[in-house]
N, C-alpha and C positions, 0 to 999 in steps of 0.2 A: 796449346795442350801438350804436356809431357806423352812422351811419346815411350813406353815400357818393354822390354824384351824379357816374355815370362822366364823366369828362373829356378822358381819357387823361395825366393828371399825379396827379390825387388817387388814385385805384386802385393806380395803378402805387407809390404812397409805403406805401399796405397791403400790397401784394404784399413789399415789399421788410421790410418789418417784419416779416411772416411768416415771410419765410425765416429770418431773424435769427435768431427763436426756436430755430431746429436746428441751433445752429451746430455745433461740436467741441467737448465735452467739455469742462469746467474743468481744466486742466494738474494742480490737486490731484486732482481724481477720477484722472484719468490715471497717475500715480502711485502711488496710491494702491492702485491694481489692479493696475499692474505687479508693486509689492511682490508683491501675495499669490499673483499668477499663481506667480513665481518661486520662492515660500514653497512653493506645492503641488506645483512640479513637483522639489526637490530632497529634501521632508519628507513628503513623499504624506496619509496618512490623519494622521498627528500634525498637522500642519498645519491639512487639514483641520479637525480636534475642535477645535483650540484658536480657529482665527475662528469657527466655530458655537457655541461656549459665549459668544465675544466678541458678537456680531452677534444672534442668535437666545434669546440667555440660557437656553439648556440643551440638551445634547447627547444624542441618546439611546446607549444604551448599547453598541449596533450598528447601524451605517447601513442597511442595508436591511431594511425593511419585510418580517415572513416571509408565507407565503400562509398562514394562518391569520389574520391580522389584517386582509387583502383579503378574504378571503372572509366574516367576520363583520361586515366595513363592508356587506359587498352584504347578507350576510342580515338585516342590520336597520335596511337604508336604508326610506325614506318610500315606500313602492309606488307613488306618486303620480308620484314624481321618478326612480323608476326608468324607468317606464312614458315619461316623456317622455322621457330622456334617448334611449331605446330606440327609441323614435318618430324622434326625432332622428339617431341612425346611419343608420335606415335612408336617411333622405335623401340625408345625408353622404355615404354609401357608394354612393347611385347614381351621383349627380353625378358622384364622383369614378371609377366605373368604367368610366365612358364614355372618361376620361381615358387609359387602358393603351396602350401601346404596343406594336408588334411591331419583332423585326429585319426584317434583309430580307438576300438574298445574289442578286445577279447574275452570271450565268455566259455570257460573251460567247462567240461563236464559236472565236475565236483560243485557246481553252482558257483565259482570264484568270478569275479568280472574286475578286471583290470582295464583300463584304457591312457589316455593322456590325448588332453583339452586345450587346442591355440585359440587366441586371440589377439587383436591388434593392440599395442600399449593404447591407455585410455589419453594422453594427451604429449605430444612430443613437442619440445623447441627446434627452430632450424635458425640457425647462428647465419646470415650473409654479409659478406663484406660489401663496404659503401666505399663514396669516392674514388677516387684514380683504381681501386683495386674490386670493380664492382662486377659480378660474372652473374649474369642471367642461369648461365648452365650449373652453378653449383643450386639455384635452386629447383631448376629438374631432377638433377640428379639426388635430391636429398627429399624432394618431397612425393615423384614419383612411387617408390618404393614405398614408403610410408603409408600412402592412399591407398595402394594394392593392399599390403597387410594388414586395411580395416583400423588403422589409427584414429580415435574419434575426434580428436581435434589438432591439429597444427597448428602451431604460434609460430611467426617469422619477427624475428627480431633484426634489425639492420640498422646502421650509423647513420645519422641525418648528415645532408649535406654543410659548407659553412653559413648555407643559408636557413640552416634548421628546418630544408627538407627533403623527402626521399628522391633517391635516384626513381626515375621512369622506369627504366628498363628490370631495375628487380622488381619494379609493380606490375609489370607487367609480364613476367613469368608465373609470379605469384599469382596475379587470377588468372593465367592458364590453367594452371596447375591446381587451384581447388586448395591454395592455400586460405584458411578459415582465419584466423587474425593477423594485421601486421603491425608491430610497436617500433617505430621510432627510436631506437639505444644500442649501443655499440659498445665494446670492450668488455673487459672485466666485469665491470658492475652491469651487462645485461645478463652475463651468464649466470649471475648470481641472481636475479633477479628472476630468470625462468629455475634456477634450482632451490626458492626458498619462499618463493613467490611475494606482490606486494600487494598494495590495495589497489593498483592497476593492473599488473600483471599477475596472471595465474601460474600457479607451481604445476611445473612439467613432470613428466615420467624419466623423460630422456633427452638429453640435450647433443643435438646433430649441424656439421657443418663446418668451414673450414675460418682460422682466422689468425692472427698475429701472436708473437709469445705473449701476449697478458691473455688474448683470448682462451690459446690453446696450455696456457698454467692455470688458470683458472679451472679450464675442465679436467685437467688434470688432480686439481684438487680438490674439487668437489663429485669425485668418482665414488662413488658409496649414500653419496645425498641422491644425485641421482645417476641412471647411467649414461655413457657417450658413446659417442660411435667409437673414434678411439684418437690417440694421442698424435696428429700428425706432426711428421718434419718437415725438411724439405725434399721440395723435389727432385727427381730421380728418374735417368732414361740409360739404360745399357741399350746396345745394337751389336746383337752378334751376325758379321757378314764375312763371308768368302770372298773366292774370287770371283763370282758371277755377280757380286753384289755393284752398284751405282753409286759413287763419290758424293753426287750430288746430292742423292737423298737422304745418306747418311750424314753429311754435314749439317743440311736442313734439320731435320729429327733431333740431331744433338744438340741443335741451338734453340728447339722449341719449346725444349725443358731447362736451358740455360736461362731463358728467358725470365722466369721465374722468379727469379732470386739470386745474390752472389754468393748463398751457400747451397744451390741447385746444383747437382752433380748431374756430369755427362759424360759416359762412357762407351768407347769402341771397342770390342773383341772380336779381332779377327786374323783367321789363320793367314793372311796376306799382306807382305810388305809394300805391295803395288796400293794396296787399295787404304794403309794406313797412309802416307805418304800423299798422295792423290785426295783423301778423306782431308787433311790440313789444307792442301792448295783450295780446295774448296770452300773450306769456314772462311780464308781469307776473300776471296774472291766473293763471299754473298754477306759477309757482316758487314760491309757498310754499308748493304740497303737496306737497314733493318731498325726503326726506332727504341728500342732498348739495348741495342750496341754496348755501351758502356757494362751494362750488369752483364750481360752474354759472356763479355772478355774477361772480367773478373772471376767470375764463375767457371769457366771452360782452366784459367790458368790456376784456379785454387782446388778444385775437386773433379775436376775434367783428366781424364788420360785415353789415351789410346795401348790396348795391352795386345799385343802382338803372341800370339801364342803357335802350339804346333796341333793341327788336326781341332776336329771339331769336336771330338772326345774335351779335350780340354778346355776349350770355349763352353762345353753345357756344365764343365766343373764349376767353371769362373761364374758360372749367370748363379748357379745354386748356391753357391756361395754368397754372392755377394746380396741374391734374395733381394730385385730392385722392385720398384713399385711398376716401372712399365718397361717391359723386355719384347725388344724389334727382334722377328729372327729375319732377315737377309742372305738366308742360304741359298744353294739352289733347290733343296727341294723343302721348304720350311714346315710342308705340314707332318716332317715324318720327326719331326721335335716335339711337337704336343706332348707324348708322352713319358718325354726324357726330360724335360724342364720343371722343375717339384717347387720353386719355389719364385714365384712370384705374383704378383697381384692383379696384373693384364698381361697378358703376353697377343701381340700382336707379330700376324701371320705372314709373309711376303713384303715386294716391293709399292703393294698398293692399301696396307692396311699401316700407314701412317698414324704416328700415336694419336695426334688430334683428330681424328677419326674416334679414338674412345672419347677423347672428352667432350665432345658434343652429339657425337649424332648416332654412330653403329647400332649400341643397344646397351650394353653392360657397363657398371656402373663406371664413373672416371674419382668417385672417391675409393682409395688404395692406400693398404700400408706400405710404410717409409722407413726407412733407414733398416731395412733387412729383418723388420716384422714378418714379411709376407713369411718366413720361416712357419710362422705360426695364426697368425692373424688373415683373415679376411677379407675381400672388398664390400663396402656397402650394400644391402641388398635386402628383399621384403623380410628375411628372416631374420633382420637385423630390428625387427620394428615387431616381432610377434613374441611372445611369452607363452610358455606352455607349463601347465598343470598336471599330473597326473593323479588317478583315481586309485581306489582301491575296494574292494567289497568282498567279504570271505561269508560264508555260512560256516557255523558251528560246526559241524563237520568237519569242515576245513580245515579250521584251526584247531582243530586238536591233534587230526592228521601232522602238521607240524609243530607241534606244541613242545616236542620233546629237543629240537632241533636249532626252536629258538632257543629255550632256556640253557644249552649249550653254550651255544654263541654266546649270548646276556652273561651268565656265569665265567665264562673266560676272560670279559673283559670287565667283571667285577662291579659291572650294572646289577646290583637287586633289584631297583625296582624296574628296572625294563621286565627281568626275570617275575617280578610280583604281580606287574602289569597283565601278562599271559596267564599264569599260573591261577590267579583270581577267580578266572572265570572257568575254572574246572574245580574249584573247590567244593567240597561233598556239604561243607559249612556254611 
């Protein structure tokens, strides 16, 4: 890992090479999904089979997964791994309940009643990735929330194996979790598939869940057909420590989201050259026990640094800045930061609130914006999955009370008939 001495010029040329990393899509990939979007929305299930035979190397012989095949993944999963997983909802499930929302309806004097009406989207897709890249946890994470906010039906879609069938263990989150169908298809051509619907698959509300760039161009460009959680990158861990902070665990933490990907970003801020220093002997010292070594080291030397700055003023600069998806604070006293940190997606507390601790078990979600969304954007969560309405009701009265106030406003911006629309209904005629 480059190792930086803030300046305000050297930082700022990593900053800029970071973002680099997330730019738009290769024009071929682009493309290249357009095709298949267009392929599935005029050819539906044929379509489909023919890139899952192409992409997948075998097709099963009906897309959805029957409950006889969920339910013998559950009864002869690992009791070990059920028992966690189970441990795990429960968490999931608190956090997130706390999340619920109510309407509300105001009834003024004048007879007026205003209010505004949630409910759960009527049917969502959950995108999960199969093979070597297959995570039980992205399907808590994505269908938990969902079920809280009264979604009425969940589709999971996920890539068959090369033997054209499902992984076990996402079967076996999915009927934890009260996921309600699961279809057998992967890539491009499923997301197209839950956004256009075929004569297998039903057309969704909204399409949720994490997956490769065809997955995630895909959802990218079918944003408006329907909608998505949102566009991820890659991964992303900042750690800002002192000097009270442990080499070890920083080293660890940074290679946990190294792990990830070789364009997974891992970075150090902290006001100590003891503990930058110390933080390197350390990656060396634990990356060769670690089975994805290779992408760890590529990743740590391409988007990895350690930025060595002055005070902790400047270290909560650099987190705000750079708006990572999961931010370690390593201080000594880390909870007097909550309220100085504005911009990130998790921010995790002390020595003992290690990141992967969000992604499976604490409580709050481990999907998070990337590449310095968190500026603006959210982590997944029930309100992610509810739609709101709002009412309106005026008596006569009422409106004439403001009748004069509309046609102002209508008249300035050279609406007649907005202005005609009100006006109408006080006509003597």
């Amino acid at each position: 890992m480059q190792v930086i001495r803030c300046n305000g010029i050297d930082e700022q040329n990593f900053f800029a090479a970071l973002r680099n990393r997330s730019t738009a899509p290769d024009p071929a990939i682009v493309q290249t999904v357009t095709d298949i979007l267009e392929d599935v929305r005029q050819h539906g299930d044929k379509a489909v089979r023919m890139y899952t035979e192409r992409f997948d190397g075998r097709c099963p012989e009906t897309f959805e997964v029957d409950c006889d095949t969920i339910s013998d993944a559950l009864e002869q999963a690992d009791p070990a791994f059920v028992e966690a997983l189970l441990s795990a909802i429960e968490q999931i499930s608190d956090f997130h309940n706390r999340q619920k929302e109510q309407g509300f309806v105001n009834t003024r004097e004048d007879g007026v009643i205003l209010g505004q009406r949630l409910r759960g989207l009527a049917r969502v897709g959950l995108y999960v990735p199969g093979g070597t890249a297959a995570y039980p946890s992205s399907v808590l994470m994505n269908a938990i929330p969902a079920k809280i906010a009264g979604v009425g039906e969940l589709i999971m879609v996920t890539p068959p194996g090369k033997d054209g069938k499902p992984n076990l263990d996402i079967l076996v989150a999915a009927a934890l979790c009260g996921v309600d169908r699961v279809f057998l298809m992967g890539g491009a051509q499923a997301v197209a598939a839950l956004a256009y619907g075929t004569d297998s698959i039903p057309r969704v509300d909204k399409i949720v869940g994490p997956g490769n760039i065809f997955v995630a161009t895909a959802k990218r460009l079918l944003y408006g057909v329907v909608d998505i959680d949102m566009v991820a990158g890659p991964s992303e861990i900042l750690v800002m420590a002192d000097d009270s902070a442990n080499p070890k665990y920083i080293a660890a933490d940074l290679m946990s989201q190294a792990e990830h990907d070789v364009l997974a970003s891992s970075i150090l801020v902290t006001t100590s050259e003891r503990i930058a220093n110390e933080t390197l002997a350390e990656i060396e010292r634990q990356l060769p026990t670690l089975s994805r070594q290779d992408i760890i080291r590529q990743s740590l030397e391409r988007f990895g640094a350690i930025l060595v700055c002055d005070g902790s003023a400047a270290a909560v600069a650099i987190a705000n800045e750079i708006a990572p998806e999961h931010l370690e604070v390593l201080m000594e006293n880390p909870l007097e930061y909550i309220g100085k940190l504005d911009n990130a997606g998790s921010v995790f507390l002390g020595a003992y609130a290690s990141e992967p601790l969000g992604d499976y078990y604490a409580g709050p979600n481990h999907v998070l914006p990337t590449s310095g969304t968190a500026r603006f954007f959210s982590p997944l969560s029930v309100y992610s999955f509810v739609k709101r309405s709002s009412y309106i009701y005026y008596t006569e009265q009422a409106l004439r009370d403001a009748k004069d106030k509309i046609l102002c406003i209508a008249e300035k911006e050279g609406l007649t008939a907005h202005a005609n629309a009100i006006a109408v209904r006080f006509d003597s005629v």
